[in-house]
C-alpha positions as CSV (number, residue, x, y, z in Angstrom):
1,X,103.4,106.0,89.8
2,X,103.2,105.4,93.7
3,X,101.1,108.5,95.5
4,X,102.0,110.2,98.2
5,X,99.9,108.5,101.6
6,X,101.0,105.0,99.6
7,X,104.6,106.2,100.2
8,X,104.4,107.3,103.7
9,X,102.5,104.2,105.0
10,X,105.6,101.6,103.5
11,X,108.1,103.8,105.2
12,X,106.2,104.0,108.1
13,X,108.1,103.3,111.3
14,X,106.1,99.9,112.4
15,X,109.1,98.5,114.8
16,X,108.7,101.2,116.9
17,X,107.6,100.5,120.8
18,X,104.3,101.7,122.1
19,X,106.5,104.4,124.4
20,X,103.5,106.9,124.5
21,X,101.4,104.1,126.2
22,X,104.0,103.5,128.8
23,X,103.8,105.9,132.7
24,X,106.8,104.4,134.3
25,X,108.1,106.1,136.7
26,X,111.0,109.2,136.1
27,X,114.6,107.5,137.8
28,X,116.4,110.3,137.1
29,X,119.3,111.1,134.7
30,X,121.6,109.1,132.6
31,X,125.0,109.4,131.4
32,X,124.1,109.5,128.0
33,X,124.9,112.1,125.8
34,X,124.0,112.4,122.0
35,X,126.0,115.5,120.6
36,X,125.4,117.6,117.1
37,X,126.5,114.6,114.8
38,X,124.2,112.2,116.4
39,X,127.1,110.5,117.9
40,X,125.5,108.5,121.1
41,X,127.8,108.8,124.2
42,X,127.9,106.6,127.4
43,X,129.8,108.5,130.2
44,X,132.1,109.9,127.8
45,X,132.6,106.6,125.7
46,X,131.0,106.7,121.9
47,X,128.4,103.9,121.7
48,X,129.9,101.8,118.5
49,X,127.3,99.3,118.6
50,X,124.6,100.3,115.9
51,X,122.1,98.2,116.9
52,X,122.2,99.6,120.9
53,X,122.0,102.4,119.5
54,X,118.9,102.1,117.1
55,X,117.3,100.4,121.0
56,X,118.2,103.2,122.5
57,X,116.3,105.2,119.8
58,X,113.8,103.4,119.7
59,X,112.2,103.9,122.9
60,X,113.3,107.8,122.5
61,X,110.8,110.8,123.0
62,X,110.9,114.8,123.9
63,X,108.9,115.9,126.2
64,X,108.5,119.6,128.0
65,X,112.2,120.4,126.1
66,X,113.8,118.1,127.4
67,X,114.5,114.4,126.1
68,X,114.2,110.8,128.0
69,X,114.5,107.1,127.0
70,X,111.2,105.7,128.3
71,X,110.5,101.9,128.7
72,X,107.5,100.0,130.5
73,X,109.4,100.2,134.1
74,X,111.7,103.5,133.9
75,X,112.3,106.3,132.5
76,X,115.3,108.7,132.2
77,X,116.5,111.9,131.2
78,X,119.4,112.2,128.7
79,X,121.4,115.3,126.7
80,X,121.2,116.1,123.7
81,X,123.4,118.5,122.4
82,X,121.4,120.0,119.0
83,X,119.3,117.1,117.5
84,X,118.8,113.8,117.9
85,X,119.3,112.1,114.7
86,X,121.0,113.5,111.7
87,X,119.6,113.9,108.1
88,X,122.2,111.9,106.2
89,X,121.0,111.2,102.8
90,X,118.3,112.2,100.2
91,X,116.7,111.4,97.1
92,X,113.6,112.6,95.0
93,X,110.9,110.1,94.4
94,X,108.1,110.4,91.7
95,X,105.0,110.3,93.0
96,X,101.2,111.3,91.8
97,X,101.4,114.6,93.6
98,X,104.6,115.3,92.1
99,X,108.1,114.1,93.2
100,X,108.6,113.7,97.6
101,X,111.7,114.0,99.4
102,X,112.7,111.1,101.0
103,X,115.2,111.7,103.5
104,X,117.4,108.9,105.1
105,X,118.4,109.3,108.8
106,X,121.4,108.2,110.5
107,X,119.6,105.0,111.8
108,X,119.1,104.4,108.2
109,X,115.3,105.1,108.5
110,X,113.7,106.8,105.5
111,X,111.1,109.5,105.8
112,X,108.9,111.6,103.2
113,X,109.0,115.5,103.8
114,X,105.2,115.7,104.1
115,X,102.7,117.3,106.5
116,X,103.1,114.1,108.6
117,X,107.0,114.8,108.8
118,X,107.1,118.6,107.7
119,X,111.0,120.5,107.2
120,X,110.9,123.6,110.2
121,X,113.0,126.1,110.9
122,X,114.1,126.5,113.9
123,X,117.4,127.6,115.6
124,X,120.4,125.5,116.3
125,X,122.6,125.7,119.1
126,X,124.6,128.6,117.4
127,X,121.5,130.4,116.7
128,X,121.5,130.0,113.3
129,X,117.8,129.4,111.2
130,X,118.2,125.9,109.9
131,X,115.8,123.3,108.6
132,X,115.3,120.4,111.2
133,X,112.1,117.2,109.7
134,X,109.7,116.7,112.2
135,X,109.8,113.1,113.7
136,X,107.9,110.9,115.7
137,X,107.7,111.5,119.5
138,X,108.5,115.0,119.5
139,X,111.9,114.5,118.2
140,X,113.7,116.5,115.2
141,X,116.6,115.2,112.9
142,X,119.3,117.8,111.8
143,X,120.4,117.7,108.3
144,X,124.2,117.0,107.6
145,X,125.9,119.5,106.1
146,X,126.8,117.8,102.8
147,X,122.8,117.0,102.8
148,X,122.1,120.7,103.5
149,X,124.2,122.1,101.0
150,X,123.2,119.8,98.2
151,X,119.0,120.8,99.3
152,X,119.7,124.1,99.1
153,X,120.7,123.9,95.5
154,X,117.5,122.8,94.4
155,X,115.3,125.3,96.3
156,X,113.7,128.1,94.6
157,X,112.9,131.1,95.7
158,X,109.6,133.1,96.4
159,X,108.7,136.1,98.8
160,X,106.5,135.4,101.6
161,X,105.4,138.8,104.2
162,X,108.0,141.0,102.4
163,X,111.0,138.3,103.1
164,X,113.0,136.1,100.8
165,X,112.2,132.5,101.2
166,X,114.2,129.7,99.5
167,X,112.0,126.7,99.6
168,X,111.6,122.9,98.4
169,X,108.4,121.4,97.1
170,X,107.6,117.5,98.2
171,X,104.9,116.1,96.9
172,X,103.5,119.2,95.9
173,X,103.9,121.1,99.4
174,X,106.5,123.5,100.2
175,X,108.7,123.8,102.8
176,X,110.6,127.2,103.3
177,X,114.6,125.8,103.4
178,X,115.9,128.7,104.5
179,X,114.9,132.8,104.9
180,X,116.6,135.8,103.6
C-alpha cells in the first residue's frame, strides 16, 4: 500500500514554470475571461484549444484577489468569474494512512485532498458556503456539481462549536464538506 507523502510527490505538478521567481513588469489587462465552468474566454471567443489553455494555466497565479498570467517579460491581469479550474472527477485511493481523495481537475491534473492541498469553504459568487481545494499559486478549483453531489454522499457528520458539519476524511484528515 502506497502512503500518503509517496502519493502526493508522483502527482506533484513538476511541469509547472518557475512563475514565483519571475518580476516582470504589470502591462495591464487582458481580454481573457475564465467564467464559473472553467471555460477560458478570449474577447468573448471560448478558447477550444486544450493545450493553450493548459499554457495559459500554467503560468497562472492570484495575487492581492485578483488573478494574472505572469511570464519572464510581462505580466497581466485577467477575470475570473468564480474559480479557476473546476473539480471534475474523483476517486478514493488506499493508502497507509487510510484511503486519500484524489481529485481530477479540468486540465486533467490529479491532486490528493491533503494539508498540502486542503478542501475550504469559502463563498461562491452567489454567496453560498461551498468547498473549493487549495492549489498552487494561490489559485482554488471549484468542484462540478455532479462531483459535489456524489462527495457529499460519502461525508459524515460530526458537530464542531455547537454547528453541524458534514465532512470527508483523506488520508486520515478531515475536511468539513459543508456546515449546517
Amino acid at each position: 500500500m502506497i502512503d500518503l507523502t509517496s502519493l502526493q510527490q508522483q502527482l506533484q505538478q513538476t511541469n509547472m514554470p518557475p512563475v514565483e521567481s519571475w518580476q516582470p513588469p504589470f502591462c495591464g489587462d487582458i481580454a481573457i475571461h475564465i467564467d464559473a465552468e472553467g471555460r477560458w474566454y478570449y474577447q468573448d471567443s471560448l478558447i477550444q484549444r486544450p493545450a493553450l489553455v493548459k499554457l495559459f494555466a500554467s503560468v497562472l497565479l492570484y495575487q492581492n484577489q485578483q488573478y494574472f498570467l505572469q511570464t519572464p517579460v510581462e505580466k497581466v491581469r485577467i477575470s475570473v468569474a468564480d474559480a479557476p479550474l473546476l473539480i471534475t472527477d474523483w476517486h478514493w485511493q488506499p493508502t497507509d494512512s487510510g484511503r486519500a481523495l484524489l481529485l481530477s481537475t479540468n486540465l486533467q491534473q490529479q491532486l490528493v485532498v491533503s494539508p498540502a492541498n486542503p478542501l475550504l469553504l469559502r463563498q461562491d459568487p452567489q454567496q453560498q458556503w461551498l468547498p473549493y481545494l487549495q492549489l498552487w499559486r494561490g489559485l482554488q478549483a471549484k468542484l462540478s456539481r455532479n462531483v459535489y453531489y456524489q462527495l457529499a454522499e460519502q461525508t459524515s457528520t460530526v458537530f464542531c462549536n455547537g454547528r453541524q458539519h458534514y465532512q470527508l476524511k483523506s488520508g486520515g484528515y478531515p475536511y468539513s464538506f459543508a456546515i449546517a
